[in-house]
C-alpha positions in Angstrom: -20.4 7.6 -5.6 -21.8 6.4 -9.1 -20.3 8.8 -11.7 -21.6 9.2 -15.2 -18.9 8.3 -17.8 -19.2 11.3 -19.9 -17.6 12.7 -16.4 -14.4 10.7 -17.0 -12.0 11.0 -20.3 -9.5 8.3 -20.6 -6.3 9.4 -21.5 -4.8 8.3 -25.0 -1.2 8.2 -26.9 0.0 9.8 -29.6 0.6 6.3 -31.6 -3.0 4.4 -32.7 -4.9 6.7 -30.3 -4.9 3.8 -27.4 -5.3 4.2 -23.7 -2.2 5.5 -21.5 -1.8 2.3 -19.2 -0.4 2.8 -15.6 -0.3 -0.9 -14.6 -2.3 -3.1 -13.0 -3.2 -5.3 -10.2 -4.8 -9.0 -9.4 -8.4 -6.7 -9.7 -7.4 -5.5 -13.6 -5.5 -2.9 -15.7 -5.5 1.0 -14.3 -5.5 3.8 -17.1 -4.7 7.2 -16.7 -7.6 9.9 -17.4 -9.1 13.0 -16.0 -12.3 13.5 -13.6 -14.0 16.6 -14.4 -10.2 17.9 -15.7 -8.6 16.5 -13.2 -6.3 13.8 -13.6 -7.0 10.3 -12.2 -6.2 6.5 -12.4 -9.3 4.0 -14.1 -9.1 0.7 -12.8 -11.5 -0.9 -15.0 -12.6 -4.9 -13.6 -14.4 -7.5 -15.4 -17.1 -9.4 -13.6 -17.1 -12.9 -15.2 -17.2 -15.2 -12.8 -19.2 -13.4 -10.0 -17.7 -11.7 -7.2 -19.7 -7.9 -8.3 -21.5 -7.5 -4.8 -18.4 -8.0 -2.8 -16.5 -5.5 -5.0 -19.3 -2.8 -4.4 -18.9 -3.6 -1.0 -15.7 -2.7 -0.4 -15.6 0.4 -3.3 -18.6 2.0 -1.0 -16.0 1.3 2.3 -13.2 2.9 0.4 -15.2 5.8 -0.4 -16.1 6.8 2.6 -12.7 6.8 3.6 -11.0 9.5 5.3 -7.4 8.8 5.9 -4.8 10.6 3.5 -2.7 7.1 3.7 -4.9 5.2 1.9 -5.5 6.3 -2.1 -8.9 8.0 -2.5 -11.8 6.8 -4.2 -13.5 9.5 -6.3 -16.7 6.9 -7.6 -17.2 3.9 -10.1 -18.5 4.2 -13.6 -21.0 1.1 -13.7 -20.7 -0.9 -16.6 -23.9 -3.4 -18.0 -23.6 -6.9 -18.1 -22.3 -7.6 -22.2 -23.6 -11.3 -22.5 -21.7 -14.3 -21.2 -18.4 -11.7 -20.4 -20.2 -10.0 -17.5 -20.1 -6.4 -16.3 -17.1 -4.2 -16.5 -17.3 -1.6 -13.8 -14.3 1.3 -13.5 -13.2 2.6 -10.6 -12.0 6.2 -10.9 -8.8 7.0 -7.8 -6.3 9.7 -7.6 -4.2 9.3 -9.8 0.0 8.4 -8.2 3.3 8.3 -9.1 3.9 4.4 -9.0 4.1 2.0 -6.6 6.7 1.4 -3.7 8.4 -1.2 -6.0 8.7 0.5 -8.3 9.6 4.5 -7.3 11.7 2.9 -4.6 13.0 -0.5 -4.8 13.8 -1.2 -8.3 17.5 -0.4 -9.7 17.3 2.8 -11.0 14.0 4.3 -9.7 13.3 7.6 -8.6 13.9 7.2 -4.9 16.4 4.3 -4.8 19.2 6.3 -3.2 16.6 7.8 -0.8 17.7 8.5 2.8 17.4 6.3 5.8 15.1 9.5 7.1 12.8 9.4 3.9 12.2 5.4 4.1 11.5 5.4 7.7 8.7 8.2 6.9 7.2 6.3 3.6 6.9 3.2 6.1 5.4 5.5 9.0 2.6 6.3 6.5 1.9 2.9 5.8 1.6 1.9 9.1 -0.7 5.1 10.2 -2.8 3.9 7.1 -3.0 0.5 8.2 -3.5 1.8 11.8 -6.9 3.5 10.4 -8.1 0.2 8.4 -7.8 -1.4 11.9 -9.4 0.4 13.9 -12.3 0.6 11.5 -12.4 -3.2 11.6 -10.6 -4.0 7.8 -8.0 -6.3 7.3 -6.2 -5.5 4.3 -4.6 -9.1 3.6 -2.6 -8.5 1.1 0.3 -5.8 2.7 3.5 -5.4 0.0 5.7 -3.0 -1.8 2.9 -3.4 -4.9 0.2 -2.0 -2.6 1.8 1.1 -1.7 1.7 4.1 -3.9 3.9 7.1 -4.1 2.9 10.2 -4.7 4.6 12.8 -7.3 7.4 14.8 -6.3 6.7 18.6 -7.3 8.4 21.6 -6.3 5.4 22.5 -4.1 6.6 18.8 -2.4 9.6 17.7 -2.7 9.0 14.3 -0.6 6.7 11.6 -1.4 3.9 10.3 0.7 2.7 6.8 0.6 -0.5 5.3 0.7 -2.5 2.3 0.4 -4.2 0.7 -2.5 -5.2 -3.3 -3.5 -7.7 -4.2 -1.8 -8.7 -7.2 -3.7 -7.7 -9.7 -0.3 -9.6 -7.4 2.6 -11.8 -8.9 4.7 -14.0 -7.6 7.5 -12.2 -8.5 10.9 -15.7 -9.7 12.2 -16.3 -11.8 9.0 -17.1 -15.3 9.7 -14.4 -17.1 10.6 -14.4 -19.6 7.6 -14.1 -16.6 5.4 -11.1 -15.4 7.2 -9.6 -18.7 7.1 -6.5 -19.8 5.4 -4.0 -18.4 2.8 -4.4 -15.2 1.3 -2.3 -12.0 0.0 1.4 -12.9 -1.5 3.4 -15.7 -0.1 6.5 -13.7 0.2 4.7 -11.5 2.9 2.2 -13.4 4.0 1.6 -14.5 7.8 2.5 -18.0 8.4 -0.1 -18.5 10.6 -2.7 -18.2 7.7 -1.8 -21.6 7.0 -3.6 -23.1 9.7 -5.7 -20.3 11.4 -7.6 -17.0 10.6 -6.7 -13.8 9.3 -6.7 -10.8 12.2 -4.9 -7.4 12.2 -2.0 -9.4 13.2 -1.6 -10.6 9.9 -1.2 -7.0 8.4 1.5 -6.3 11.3 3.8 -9.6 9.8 3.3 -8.5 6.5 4.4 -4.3 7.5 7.4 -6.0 8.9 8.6 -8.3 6.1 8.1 -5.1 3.7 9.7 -2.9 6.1 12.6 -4.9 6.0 13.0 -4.5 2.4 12.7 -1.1 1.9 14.9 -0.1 5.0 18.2 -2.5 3.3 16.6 -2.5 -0.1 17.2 -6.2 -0.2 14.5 -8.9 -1.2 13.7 -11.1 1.4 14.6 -14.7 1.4 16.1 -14.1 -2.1 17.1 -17.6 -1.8 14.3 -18.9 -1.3 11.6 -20.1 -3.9 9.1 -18.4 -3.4 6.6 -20.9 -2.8 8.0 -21.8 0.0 8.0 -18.7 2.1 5.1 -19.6 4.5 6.8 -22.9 5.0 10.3 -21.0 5.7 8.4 -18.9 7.9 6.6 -21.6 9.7 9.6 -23.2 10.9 11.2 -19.6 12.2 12.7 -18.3 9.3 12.5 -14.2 8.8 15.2 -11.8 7.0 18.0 -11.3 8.9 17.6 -8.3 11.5 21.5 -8.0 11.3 21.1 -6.4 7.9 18.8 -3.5 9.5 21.6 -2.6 12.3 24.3 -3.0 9.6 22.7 0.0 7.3 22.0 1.9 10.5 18.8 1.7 11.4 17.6 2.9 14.6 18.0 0.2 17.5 14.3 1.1 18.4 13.0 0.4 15.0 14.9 -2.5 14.7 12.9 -3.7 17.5 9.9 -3.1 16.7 10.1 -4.7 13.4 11.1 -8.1 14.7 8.7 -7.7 16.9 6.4 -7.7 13.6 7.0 -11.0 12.9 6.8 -12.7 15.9 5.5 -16.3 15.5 2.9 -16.0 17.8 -0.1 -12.8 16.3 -0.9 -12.0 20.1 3.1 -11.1 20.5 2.9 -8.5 17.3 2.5 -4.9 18.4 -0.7 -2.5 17.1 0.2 -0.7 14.0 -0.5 2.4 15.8 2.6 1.5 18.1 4.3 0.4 15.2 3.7 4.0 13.6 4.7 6.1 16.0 8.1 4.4 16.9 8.4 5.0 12.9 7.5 8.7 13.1 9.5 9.4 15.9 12.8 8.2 14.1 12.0 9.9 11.2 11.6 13.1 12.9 15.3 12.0 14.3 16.7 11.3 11.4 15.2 13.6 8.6 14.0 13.5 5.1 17.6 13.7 3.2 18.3 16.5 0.9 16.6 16.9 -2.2 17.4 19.0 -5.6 18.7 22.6 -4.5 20.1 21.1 -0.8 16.4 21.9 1.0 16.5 19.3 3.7 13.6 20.6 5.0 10.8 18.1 6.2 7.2 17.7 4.9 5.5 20.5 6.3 2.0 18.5 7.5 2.9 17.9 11.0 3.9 14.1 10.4 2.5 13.0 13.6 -1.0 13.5 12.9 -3.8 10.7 14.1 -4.2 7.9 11.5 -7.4 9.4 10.1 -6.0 12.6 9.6 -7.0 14.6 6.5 -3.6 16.1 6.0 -1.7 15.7 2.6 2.4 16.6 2.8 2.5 15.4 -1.2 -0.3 18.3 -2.1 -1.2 17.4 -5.9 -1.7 13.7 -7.0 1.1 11.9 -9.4 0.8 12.8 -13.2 
């Protein structure tokens, strides 16, 4: 898992020779460069205040991953301790296209037209990835267009596949209770019972539907709202309005079972494996869309593959 940095080259522009930036997270900025030639993403995170054993923690868990819905971990480049700033460690991914927000959601983006079919399939592998995080006993906490990557459309794939990244709010599901206790992730998504009670699988499953929601009307939730009072809202039975879902034609059975995502009480949500193959089955319905050249052929990975299936529709990263 540790890699060497003379292994990794960061990538650098043709004005002032500084590093290609890809964006960034809560956990600190990501950088494009290449891993033995191939290309990658560099998250690189400052240890100032504490926090470094945790991180290692979880980098170790994510690399000994095995599900082709969450981003890959290739290793971390460990930094030294510089004084009173702390270490700077770099974690070294696969490199993606963007993030849900931004190759989906946003005016203008590469897949903002995208079909009912395409959406219902992007949302399918978030829930199989989340499935897998489950069932290994990881709560990802923190479940949101931001934490979703997309990767590249080539001719080779001509449909993105999603997967999982930010990490920075999981917790163990048989952590101690105190630690899963109370508010964590982004208010606009997060479970309402948070507020008052401890973080579970449950949590991920109200978060899936909230984003759900958004990308299947590509509407923002509660856009009314301010946003620091969305667990409030939320508390006293607020959610988007399922209406919008049947008005943009989306399947009666997946309309169900994304109110059924937020349900007020966690013991009422449904498994993400339930979840995702209600998702997959009505993408299989419905299709991917048509893309450039009028193939409206599917991605050819057999979609309905087990959550920890190594399988990749997308073939090579986003460059």
């Amino acid at each position: 898992m540790i890699l060497a940095i003379a292994e990794v080259t960061w990538e650098r522009d043709n004005v002032g020779g500084s590093k290609v930036v890809l964006g960034g997270s809560e956990s600190g900025s990501v950088c494009a460069g290449t891993l033995r030639g191939q290309p990658v993403a560099i998250q690189s995170v400052e240890f100032r205040w504490g926090g470094e054993e945790e991180w290692m923690a979880m980098t170790r868990m994510r690399y000994n991953m095995s599900c082709s819905r969450v981003v890959a971990v290739h290793g971390v480049i460990v930094g030294r301790a510089d004084g009173d700033t702390g270490a700077t460690h770099h974690l070294v991914m696969e490199r993606m296209a963007g993030s849900l927000a931004q190759q989906m959601l946003w005016p203008g983006s590469p897949h903002a037209g995208a079909a009912l079919g395409l959406r219902l399939q992007l949302l399918a592998d978030v829930a199989s990835g989340l499935a897998y995080l489950h069932a290994g006993g990881l709560i990802h906490a923190n479940v949101k267009p931001e934490s979703v990557l997309l990767t590249a459309v080539t001719r080779q794939s001509p449909y993105p596949v999603a997967k999982l990244t930010n990490f920075g709010s999981s917790v163990a599901r048989d952590a101690d209770a105190d630690v899963r206790t109370g508010a964590r992730g982004t208010p606009m998504y997060m479970d309402p019972c948070l507020l008052d009670g401890v973080a579970t699988p449950a949590s991920d499953v109200y978060s899936f539907g909230v984003m759900a929601w958004q990308v299947l009307t590509g509407s923002m939730p509660y856009e009314a709202e301010i946003m620091s009072a969305m667990p409030a809202t939320a508390t006293g039975g607020g959610r988007p309005p399922v209406a919008a879902l049947v008005e943009r034609g989306v399947p009666s059975d997946v309309v169900a079972v994304v109110e059924a995502c937020w349900a007020r009480t966690q013991g009422d949500r449904p498994a993400m494996a339930e979840v995702a193959r209600v998702l997959e089955a009505a993408a299989e319905v419905e299709g991917l869309g048509v893309v450039d050249g009028g193939d409206s052929d599917g991605r050819d990975d057999g979609a309905g593959a087990a959550p920890a299936a190594d399988d990749e529709r997308a073939g090579e990263p986003g460059v």
